[in-house]
N, C-alpha and C positions, 0 to 999 in steps of 0.2 A: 914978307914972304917966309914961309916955314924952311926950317934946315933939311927937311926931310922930301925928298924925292919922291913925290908921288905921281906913275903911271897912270891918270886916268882912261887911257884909251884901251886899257888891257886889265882881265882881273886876275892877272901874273905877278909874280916876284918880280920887282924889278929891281934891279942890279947896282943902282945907285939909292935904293932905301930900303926901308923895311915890305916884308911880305904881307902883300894888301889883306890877302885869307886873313893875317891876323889881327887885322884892326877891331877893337872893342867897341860893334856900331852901338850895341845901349851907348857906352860912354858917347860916342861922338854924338849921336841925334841927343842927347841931353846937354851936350858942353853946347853945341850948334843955337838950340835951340835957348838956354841959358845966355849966350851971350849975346842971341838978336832981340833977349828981351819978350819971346811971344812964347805962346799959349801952346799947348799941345796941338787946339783946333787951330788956331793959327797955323802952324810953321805945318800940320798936317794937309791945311788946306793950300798951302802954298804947293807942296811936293805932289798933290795934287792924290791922297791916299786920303784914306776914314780914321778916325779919330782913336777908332777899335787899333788898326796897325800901326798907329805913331806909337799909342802907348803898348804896342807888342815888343816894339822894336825898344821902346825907352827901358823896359823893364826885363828884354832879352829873354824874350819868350819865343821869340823868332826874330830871324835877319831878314835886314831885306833884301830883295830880288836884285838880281847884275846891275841894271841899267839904276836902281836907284841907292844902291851901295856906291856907284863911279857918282852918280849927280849929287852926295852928299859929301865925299870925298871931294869935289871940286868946290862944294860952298867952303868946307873947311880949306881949303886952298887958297881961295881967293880972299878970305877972312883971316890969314892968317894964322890958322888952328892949326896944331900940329894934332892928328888923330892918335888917340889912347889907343895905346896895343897892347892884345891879351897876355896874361904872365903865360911863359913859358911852360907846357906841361911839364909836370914834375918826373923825375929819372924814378923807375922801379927801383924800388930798393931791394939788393939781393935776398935771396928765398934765408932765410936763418934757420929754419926749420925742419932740417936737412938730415938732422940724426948725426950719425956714426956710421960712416961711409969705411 
């Protein structure tokens, strides 16, 4: 089982892991689907979506919808996956540009 705490029944920060908002679903639907060994039409047919939105999702062109962000989040769960989380957006870097104040 994963070290990381994940809330499937919420798509909330929860308090004992990382903030589900920021799971990296391309990464997970390609680790997911990488380590069952199947086919984009495969693991797309299984989640019960077109081959068009596996590979939308694999190539994070779009996320997917609530109900199938928690049901993919729970195969990684039961499979042991720990879900790739997006890097941290980076800090603005102070304006330098500022003249002579």
């Amino acid at each position: 089982m994963s070290d990381i705490a994940i809330n499937v029944a919420y798509d909330l920060e929860d308090p004992g892991g990382p903030p589900i908002q920021n799971v990296d679903y391309a990464a997970l639907v390609k680790t997911l689907r990488d380590a069952r060994g199947l086919t984009q039409e495969e693991f797309a047919r299984e989640l019960d979506v077109t081959v068009g939105t596996m590979n939308g999702w694999e190539n994070g062109k779009h996320r997917p919808v609530k109900a199938q962000r928690k049901r993919l989040l729970l195969i990684a769960q039961e499979a042991g996956i720990t879900p790739p989380m997006m890097a941290p957006p980076k800090a603005a870097a102070p304006n330098q540009d500022r003249g002579n104040e």
